[in-house]
N, C-alpha and C positions, 0 to 999 in steps of 0.2 A: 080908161076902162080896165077892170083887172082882168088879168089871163085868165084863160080858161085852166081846170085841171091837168089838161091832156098835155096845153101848155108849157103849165108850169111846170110840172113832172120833166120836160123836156130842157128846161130850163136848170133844175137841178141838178140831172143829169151832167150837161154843161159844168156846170160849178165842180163837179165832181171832177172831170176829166181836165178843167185848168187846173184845181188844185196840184193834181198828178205831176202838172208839168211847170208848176213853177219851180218842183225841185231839180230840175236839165235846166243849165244857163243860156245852152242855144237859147230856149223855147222861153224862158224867163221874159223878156219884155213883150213877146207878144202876146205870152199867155193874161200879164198886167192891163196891157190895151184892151183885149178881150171881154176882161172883169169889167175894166174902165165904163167900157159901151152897153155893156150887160144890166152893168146897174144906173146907165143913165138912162135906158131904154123901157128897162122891165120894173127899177125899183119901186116908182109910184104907184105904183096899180098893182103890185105883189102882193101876197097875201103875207100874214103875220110869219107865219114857218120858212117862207121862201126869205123874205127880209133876212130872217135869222141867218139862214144858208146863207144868203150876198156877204152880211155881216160875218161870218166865221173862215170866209175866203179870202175875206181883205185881212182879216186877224192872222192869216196865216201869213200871207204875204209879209206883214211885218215881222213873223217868227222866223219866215225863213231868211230874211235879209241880218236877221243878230245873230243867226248861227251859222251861217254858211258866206254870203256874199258883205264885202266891204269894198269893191271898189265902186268910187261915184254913180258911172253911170248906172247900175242898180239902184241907187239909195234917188237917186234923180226921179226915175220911174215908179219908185215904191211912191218917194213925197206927195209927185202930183197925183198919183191915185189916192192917198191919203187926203186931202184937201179936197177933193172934188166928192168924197162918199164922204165928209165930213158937213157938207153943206146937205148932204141928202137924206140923213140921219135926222129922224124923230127923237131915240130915247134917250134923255141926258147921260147917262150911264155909258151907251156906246160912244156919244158925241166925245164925250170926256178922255174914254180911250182913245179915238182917234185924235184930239189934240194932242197927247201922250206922244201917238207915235210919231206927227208932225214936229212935234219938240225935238224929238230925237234922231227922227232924219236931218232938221236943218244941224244940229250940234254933230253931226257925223261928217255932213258934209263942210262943215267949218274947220273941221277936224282937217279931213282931208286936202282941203287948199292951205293949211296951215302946214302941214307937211311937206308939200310939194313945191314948198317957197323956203325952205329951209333948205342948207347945204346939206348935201347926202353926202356925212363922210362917215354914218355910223356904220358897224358892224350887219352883216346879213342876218338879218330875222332867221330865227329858225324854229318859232310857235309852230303850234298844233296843227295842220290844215287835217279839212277830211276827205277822204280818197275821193275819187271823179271830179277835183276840181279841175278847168279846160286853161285856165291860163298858164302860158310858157313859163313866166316865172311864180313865187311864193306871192300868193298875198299877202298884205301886213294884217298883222292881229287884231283880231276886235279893237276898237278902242273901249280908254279904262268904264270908261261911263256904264255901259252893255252890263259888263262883269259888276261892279255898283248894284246898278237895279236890281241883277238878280238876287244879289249878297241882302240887299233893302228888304228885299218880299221875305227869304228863308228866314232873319233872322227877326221879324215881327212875327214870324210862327214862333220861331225857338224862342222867346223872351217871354212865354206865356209859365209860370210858375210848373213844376211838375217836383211832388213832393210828399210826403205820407200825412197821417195826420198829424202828428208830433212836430212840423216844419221839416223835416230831412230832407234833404234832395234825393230820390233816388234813381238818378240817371247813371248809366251805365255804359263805358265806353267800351266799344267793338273790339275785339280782337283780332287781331293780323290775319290770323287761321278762317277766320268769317267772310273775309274776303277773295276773290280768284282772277292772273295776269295781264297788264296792256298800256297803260296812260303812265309812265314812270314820265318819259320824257314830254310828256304834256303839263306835267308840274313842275318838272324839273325848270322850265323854260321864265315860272312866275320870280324865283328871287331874284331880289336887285333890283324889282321895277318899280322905282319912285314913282309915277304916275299915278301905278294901279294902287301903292299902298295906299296914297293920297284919298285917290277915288274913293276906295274901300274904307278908309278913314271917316269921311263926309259923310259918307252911307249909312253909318250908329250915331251918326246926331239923332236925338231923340226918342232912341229905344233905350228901354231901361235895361242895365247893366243886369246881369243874374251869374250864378255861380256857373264856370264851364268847366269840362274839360277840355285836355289840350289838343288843338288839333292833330285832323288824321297825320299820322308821319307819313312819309314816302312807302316805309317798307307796308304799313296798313293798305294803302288804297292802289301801290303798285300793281294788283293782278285785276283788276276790274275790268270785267270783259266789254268790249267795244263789237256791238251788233249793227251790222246793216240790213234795214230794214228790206225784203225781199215783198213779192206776190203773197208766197209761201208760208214768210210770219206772218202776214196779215189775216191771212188764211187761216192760219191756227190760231191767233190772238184773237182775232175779230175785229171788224171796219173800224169799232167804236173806241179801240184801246189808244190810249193815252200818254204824252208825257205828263209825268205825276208832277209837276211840280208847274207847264205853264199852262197844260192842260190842253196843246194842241193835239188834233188826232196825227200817228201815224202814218206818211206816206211812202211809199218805195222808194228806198235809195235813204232814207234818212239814215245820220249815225247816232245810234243808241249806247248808255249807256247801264251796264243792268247791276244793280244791286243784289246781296243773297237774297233779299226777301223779293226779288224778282221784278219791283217795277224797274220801269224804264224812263230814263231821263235822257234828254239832250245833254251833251258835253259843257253848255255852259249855262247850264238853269244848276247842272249839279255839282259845279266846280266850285261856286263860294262857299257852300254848306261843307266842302271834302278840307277847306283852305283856311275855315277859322274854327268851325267845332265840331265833334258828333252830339251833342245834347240833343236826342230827338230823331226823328226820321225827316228828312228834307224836304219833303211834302208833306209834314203835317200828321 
């Protein structure tokens, strides 16, 4: 039987307040359990709008595990919530996403055993983390894959023609002074790594090649300011504002990245687009 309005209002509400908390790793696998019960409880009898909500909380879940959390037993808890709102899913469209992110948590967690059977005699990571993370020591870095997909999606935008009528190209690259300080040593950490090149490699099978310029240098994208998302931006942004590029909303505590022209990106939806061109705006 489907809920009632009063309900389900109460219901989204809910949705609202896990989302909040899947960004605190205390509260992370319970908040997932929660969701888990929520949509094996409410999903069928949901109305069209509420579906979308359950739908856009698991979506997040998967966002927040590529930018923030890499160790197993997260990506453990992200999988089987993935697989069980995959079987519950109507719209091909979403089903297909959640296969996506199934793909991607088993290839993390492959990853991950693949590591931890190797001898540890390499050098200390010392990748990007972002602040409030709880564990004592450094997580390890995204794996290259993460960073791929992102590079996948920006650059079938930027491979779309932009040029006058005559054929010119007239794209125009950013100037140092357009930029303002923070992520020096979050790029600095990417040469040298055969993997990601690799990854990053695979990743332009099949986009067609077009004229670029050369990527951003160091000294261009060095001052890019690094925003934590408070109550307070939200407040001033509004509920509904965006990362532009994977289009999740928003929540407290997220690390942003801001452009002059002021959107805001996540640290690794905007780092392929900083790492091989500026042709274009990274969201399109």
């Amino acid at each position: 039987m489907s809920a009632t309005a009063g309900d389900e209002a109460a219901v989204a509400e809910r949705l609202e307040a896990l989302r909040r908390k899947l960004g605190k790793k205390q509260h992370f696998e319970e908040a997932v359990a929660d969701l888990a019960a929520t949509l094996r409880d409410r999903y069928a009898g949901a109305s069209p709008a509420l579906r979308e909500s359950m739908y856009s909380t698991v979506c997040r879940v998967a966002t927040v595990l590529q930018t923030r959390y890499t160790a197993p037993g997260f990506w453990r808890v992200g999988l089987n919530l993935f697989v069980a709102t995959e079987k519950l899913l109507t719209n091909p469209a979403e089903k297909e996403r959640l296969k996506t992110c199934i793909l991607r948590a088993r290839e993390h967690l492959d990853e991950k055993e693949n590591e931890e059977s190797m001898p540890t005699n390499r050098e200390p990571d010392t990748r990007f983390l972002f602040e409030g993370h709880l564990t004592v020591g450094q997580e390890p870095p995204p794996p290259a894959w993460l960073v791929a997909q992102n590079l996948t999606r920006e650059l079938n935008i930027l491979a779309e023609p932009s040029g006058d009528q005559n054929g010119n190209n007239t794209r125009t690259e950013l100037r140092p002074e357009e930029m303002t300080p923070a992520i020096m040593n979050f790029l600095n950490t990417l040469s040298g790594d055969a993997e990601l090149e690799s990854a990053l490699e695979a990743s332009l099978q099949g986009i067609t090649a077009q004229p670029k310029v050369p990527p951003a240098s160091k000294e261009v994208v060095a001052n890019l300011p690094v925003v934590t998302v408070t109550e307070e931006v939200i407040a001033r942004l509004g509920s509904e504002t965006e990362c532009a590029v994977c289009r999740e909303n928003l929540v407290v505590d997220d690390k942003m990245q801001e452009l002059p022209c002021k959107h805001l990106f996540h640290p690794p939806c905007l780092k392929p687009w900083l790492l091989t061109d500026l042709d274009g705006h990274p969201a399109g």
